[in-house]
SELO-127318 format. One record per residue (C-alpha): chain; x, y, z; residue number from 0; residue in three letters. Coordinates in pm, 1 decimal, m for minus. Layout:
// residues N
ATOM  kette         X         Y         Z   nr  rest
ATOM      A         X         Y         Z  NUM   ALA
...
***
This chain:
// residues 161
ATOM  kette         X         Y         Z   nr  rest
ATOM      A   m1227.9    1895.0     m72.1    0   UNK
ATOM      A   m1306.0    1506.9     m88.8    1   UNK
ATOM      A   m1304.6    1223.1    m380.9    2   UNK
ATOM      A   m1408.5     868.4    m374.8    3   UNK
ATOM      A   m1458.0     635.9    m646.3    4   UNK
ATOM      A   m1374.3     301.5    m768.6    5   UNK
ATOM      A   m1012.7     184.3    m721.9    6   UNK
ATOM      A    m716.0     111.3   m1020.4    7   UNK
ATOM      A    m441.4     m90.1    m867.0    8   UNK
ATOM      A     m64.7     m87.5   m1004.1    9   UNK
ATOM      A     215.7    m183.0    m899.3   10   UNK
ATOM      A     576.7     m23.4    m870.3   11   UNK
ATOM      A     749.5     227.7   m1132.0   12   UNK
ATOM      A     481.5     280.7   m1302.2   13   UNK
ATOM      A     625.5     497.0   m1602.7   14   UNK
ATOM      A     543.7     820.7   m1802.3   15   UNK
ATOM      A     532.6     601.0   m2087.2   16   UNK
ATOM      A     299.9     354.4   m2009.4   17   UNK
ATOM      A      75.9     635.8   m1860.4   18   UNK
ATOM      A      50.6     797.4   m2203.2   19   UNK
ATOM      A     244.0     649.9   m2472.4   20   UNK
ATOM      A     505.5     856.1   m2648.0   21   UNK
ATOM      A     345.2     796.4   m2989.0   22   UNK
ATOM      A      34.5     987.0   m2856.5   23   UNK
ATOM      A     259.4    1355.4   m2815.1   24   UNK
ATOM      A     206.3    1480.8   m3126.8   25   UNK
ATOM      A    m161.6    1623.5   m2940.2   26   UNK
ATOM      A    m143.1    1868.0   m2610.3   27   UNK
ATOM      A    m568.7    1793.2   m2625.2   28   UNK
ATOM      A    m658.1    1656.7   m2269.7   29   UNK
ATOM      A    m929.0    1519.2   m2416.0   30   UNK
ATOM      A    m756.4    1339.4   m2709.0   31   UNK
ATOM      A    m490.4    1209.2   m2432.8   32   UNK
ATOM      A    m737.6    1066.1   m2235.4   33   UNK
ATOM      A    m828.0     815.8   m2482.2   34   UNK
ATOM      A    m470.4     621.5   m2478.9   35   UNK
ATOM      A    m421.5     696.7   m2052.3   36   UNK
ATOM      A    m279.5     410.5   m1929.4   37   UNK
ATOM      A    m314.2     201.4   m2306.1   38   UNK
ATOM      A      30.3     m24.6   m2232.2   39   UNK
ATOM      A      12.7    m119.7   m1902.0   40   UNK
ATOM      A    m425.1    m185.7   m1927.2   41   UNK
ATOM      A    m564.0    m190.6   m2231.1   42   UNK
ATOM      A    m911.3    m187.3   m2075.9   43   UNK
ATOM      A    m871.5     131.4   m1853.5   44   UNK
ATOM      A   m1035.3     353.2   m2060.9   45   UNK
ATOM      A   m1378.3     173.7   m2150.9   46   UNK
ATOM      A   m1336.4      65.5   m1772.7   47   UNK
ATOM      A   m1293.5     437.6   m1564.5   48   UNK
ATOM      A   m1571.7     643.1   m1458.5   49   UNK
ATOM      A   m1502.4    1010.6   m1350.3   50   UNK
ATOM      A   m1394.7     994.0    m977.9   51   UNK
ATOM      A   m1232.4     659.2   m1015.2   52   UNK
ATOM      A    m891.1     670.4    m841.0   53   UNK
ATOM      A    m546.6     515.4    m925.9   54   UNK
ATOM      A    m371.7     353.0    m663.4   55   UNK
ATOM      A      30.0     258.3    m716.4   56   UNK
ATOM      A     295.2     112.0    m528.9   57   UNK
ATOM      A     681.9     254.0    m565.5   58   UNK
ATOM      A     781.7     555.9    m749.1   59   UNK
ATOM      A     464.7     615.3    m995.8   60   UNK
ATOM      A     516.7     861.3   m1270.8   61   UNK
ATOM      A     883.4     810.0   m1320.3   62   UNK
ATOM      A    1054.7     824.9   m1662.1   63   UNK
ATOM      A    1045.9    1105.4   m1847.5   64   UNK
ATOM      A     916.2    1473.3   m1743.9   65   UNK
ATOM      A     613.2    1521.5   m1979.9   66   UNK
ATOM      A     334.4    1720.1   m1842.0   67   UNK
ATOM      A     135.9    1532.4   m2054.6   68   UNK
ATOM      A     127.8    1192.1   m1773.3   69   UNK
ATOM      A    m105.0    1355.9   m1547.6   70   UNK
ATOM      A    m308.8    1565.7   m1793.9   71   UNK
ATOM      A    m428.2    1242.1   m1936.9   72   UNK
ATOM      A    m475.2    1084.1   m1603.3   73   UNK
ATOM      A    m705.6    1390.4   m1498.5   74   UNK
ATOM      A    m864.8    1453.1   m1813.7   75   UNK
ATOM      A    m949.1    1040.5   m1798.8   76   UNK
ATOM      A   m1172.8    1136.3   m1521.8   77   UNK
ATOM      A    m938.4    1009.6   m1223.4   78   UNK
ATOM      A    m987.7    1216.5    m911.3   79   UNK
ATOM      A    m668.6    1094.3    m717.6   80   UNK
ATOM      A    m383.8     912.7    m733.9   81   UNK
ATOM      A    m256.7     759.8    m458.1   82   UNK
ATOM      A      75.4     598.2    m407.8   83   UNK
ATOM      A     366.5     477.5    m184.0   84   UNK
ATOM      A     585.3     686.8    m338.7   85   UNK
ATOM      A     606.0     916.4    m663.2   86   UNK
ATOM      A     838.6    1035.9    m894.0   87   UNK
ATOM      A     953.6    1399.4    m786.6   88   UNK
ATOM      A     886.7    1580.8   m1157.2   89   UNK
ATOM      A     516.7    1357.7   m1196.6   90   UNK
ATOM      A     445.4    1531.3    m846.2   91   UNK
ATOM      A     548.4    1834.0    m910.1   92   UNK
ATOM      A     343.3    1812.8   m1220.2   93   UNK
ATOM      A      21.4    1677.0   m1130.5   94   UNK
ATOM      A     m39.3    1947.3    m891.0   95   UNK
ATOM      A      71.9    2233.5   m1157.9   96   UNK
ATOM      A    m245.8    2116.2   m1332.1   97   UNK
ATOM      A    m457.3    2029.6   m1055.3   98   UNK
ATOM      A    m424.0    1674.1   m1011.9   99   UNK
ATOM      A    m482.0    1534.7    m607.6  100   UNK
ATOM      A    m197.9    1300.2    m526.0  101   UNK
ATOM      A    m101.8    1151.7    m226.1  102   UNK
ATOM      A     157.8     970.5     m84.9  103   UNK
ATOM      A      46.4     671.3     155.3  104   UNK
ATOM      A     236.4     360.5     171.9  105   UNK
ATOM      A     m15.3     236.5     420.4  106   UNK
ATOM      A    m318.2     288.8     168.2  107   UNK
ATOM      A    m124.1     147.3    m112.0  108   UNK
ATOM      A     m57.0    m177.5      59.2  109   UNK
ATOM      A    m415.5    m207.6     190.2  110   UNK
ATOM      A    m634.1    m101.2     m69.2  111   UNK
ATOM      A    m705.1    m320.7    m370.3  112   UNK
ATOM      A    m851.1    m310.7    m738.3  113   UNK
ATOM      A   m1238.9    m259.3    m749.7  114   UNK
ATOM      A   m1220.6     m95.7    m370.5  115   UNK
ATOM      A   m1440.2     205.0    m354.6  116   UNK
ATOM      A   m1249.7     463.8    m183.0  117   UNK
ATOM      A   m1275.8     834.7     m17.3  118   UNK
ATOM      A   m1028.9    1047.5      14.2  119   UNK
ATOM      A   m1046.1    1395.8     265.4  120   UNK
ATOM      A    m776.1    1603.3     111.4  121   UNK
ATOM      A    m858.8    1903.4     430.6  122   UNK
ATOM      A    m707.0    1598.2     665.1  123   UNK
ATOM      A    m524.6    1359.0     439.3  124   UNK
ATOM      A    m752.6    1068.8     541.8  125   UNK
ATOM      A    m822.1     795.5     327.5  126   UNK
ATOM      A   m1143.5     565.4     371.8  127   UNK
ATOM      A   m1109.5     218.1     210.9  128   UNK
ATOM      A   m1561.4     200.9     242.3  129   UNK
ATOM      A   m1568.6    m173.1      93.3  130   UNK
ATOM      A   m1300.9    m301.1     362.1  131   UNK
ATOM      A   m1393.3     m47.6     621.8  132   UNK
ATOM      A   m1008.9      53.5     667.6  133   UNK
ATOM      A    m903.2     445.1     698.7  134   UNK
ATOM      A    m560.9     518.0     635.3  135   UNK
ATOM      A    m327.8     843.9     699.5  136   UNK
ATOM      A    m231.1    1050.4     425.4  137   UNK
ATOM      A     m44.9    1360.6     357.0  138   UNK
ATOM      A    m257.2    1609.4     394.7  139   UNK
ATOM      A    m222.1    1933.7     133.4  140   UNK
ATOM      A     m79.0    2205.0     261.1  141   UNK
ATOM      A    m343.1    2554.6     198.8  142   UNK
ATOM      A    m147.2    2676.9     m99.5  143   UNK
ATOM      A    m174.3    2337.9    m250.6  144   UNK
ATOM      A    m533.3    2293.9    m209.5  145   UNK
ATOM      A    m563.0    2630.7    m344.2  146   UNK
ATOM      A    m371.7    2553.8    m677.3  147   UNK
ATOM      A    m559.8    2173.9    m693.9  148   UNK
ATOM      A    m936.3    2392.9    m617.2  149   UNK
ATOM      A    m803.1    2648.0    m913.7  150   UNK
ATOM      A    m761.4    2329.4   m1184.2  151   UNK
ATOM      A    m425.5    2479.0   m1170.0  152   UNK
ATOM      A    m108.3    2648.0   m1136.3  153   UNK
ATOM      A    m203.1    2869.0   m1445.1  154   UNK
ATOM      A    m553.7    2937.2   m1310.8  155   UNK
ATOM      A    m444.1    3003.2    m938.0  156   UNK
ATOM      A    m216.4    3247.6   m1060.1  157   UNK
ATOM      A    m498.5    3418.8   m1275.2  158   UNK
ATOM      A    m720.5    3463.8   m1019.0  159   UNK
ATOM      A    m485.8    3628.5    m818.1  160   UNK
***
C-alpha cells in the first residue's frame, strides 16, 4: 500500500478541537465533517487539500479529547496519511479503527516541510520526501494493521471476516 501527495505542516499538540471543532458534533456525516477539518488552526485547508494530500505534525497530534470524529474528518477531507513525531494514544488508536494511515517519524517530521510532495510505503514504513530527495524511516504497519487500514476499517475488517 503507498500514498504521496502534497504536504500540510503543523506543529506540536495539535488538538481534537482544532482538528474538528466541537460546534461541528451535532453531525456523525464524514462528509459534512470534512468541510470544517482543520477550520481553527487553517482556515484555508479545506479549499486548499486535494485527495492524497498528507498532514505532517510535530509532538503529540490528536491530543485532547477522544472523539472519533478527529480522524473521520481528516480522512473523509481526502488526507491519505498523517505523519507525526509523536501522537496522542486514543487519536492513534482511532485513526486506524477507521482506516486512517498514520505514522510515527520524528525524522520525517523535522525534515519535511509545507508544499513537499511526499510518498509514503506503508509495506516498509519508508517515507520519500520527492521535492528534497530525502527518504526517511518509518514505522512500518504491522499485517493486521494493514489489513484493518486496506478494509476502510475496524468495522469492515471484521465484516469480511
Amino acid at each position: 500500500m503507498k500514498a504521496a501527495g502534497r504536504v500540510f505542516k503543523y506543529g506540536d499538540n495539535v488538538d481534537t478541537d482544532v482538528i474538528i471543532p466541537a460546534r461541528y458534533l451535532n453531525s456523525s456525516d464524514p462528509a459534512e465533517l470534512a468541510t470544517h477539518c482543520m477550520e481553527d488552526i487553517d482556515k484555508d485547508f479545506v479549499n486548499r487539500v486535494h485527495k492524497g494530500d498528507i498532514i505532517v505534525a510535530e509532538k503529540n497530534f490528536g491530543c485532547g479529547s477522544s472523539r472519533e470524529h478527529a480522524p473521520i474528518a481528516i480522512k473523509a477531507a481526502g488526507v491519505s496519511c498523517v505523519i507525526a513525531e509523536t501522537f496522542a494514544r486514543i487519536f492513534y488508536r482511532n485513526a486506524i479503527n477507521i482506516g486512517l494511515p498514520i505514522i510515527e517519524c520524528p525524522e520525517a517530521s523535522k525534515g519535511i516541510e509545507a508544499g513537499d510532495e511526499v510518498e509514503i510505503d506503508f509495506d516498509s514504513g519508508m517515507i520519500y520526501n520527492r521535492t528534497k530527495g530525502t527518504s526517511f524511516q518509518g514505522q512500518a504497519f504491522p499485517e493486521f494493521m494493514q489489513k484493518i487500514i486496506k478494509a476502510e476499517g475496524l468495522i469492515n475488517y471484521i465484516n469480511q471476516a
